[in-house]
N, C-alpha and C positions, 0 to 999 in steps of 0.2 A: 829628363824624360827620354827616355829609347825611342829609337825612331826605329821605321817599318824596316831598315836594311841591317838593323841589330839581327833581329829574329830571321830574315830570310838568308842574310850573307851576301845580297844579289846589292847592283852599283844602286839598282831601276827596279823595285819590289812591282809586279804584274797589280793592276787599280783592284782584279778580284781577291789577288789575296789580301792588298791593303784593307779594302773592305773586310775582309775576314778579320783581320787583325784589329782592329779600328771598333768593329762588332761588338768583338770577343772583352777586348779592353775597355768597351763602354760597360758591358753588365758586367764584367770584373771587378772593376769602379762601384758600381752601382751594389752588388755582391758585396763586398770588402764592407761599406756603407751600411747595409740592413743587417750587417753580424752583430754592430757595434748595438741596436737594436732588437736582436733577436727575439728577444720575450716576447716586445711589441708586433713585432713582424712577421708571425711565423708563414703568413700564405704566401707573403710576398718573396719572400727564401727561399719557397719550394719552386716560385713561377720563375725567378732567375736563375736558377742552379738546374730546371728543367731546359732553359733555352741555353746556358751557359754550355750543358751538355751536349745541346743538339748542333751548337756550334764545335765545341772537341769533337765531335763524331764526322764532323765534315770536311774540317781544318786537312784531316790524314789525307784527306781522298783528292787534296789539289796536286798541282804538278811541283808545285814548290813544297816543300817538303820543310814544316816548320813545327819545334814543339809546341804547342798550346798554352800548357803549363807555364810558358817560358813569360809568356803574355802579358805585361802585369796590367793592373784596372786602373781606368779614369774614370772621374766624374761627367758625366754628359752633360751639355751645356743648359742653363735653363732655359725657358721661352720668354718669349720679349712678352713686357707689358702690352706693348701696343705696335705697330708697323713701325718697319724702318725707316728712321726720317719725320716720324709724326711728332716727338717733342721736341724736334729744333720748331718746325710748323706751326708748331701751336705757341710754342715761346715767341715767335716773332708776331703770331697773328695778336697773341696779347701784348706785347709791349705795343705795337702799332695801334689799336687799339685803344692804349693810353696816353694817345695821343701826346708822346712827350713828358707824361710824369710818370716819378718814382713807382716801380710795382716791385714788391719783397719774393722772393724765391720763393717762400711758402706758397703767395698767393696766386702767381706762376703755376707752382704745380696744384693746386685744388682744381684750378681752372682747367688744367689738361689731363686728371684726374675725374673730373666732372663732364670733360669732352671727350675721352674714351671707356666711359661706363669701368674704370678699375675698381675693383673689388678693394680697397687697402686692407681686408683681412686677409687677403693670398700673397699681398706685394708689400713690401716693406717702404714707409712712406720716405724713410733715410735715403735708403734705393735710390728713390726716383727723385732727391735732394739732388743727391751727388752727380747723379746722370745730369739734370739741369742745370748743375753747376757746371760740370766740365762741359755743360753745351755754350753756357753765355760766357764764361771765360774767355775762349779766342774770338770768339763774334766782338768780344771788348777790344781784344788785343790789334784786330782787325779796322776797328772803329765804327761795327754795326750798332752795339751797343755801346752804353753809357754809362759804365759803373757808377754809382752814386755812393757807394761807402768807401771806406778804404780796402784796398788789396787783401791786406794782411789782417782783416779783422776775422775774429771769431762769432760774429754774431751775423743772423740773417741777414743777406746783401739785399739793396733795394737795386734795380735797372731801370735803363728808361731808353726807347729806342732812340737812335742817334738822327741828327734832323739833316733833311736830304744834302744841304751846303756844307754838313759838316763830313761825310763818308767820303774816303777815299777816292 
């Protein structure tokens, strides 16, 4: 992926034209994205290719001096289900919770699922699998957690928080 001193030539590209560029490459991204689309999408094509342009039209007028064109598109990040930090919170307040027994990934996440009002028809429930996986992973590795199945299994892991004499 090109970085910001591609396009301007400079060691130290200035934060506003980064910004410009950064802008420009998100609805580029996002542009590139609604073509593949088109049929579907037609108002949303007019609204990014209107502000795509009103970013070219501004890109000229900086002191840095950068083709536009040259720009290419990213995708812009999507928004978190819920606050930064709330599914480790909520994984620990549930295994704690369970006082010691087995609780399944699934049930882990319904639970934190059900404690931040998620929608699962906007958020992909694998999503927020994975996310809670890679959350109790190193919490195991650590010795906060308790793995109960094997490592290397394919099938839903159970947890169980780890008891005070046993952590680290």
């Amino acid at each position: 992926m090109p970085k910001n001193r591609d396009y301007t030539g400079l060691e130290r590209t200035p934060s506003s034209m980064a910004w410009l560029i950064g802008q420009r490459a998100k609805l580029r991204g996002q542009l590139d994205r609604y073509r593949a689309q088109e049929a579907a999408l037609p108002e949303k094509i007019r609204t990014l290719e209107y502000e795509l342009a009103s970013l070219d039209a501004v890109i000229p007028l900086h002191a840095v001096k950068v083709d536009a064109s040259a720009i290419v598109g990213r995708r812009p990040n999507r928004p978190r289900t819920a606050p930064h930090g709330e599914l480790k919170r909520s994984l620990v307040r549930s295994l704690k919770a369970a006082k010691g027994q087995p609780v399944t990934t699934i049930e882990l996440v319904l639970q934190f699922v059900r404690q931040n009002n998620i929608d699962l028809a906007k958020v992909k429930q694998a999503d927020i699998m994975d996310s809670a996986r890679k959350c109790l992973s190193p919490m195991a590795d650590r010795g906060l957690v308790r793995r109960c199945h094997p490592a290397e299994t394919t099938q839903h892991g159970s947890w169980a928080w780890a008891e005070e004499d046993q952590t680290p």
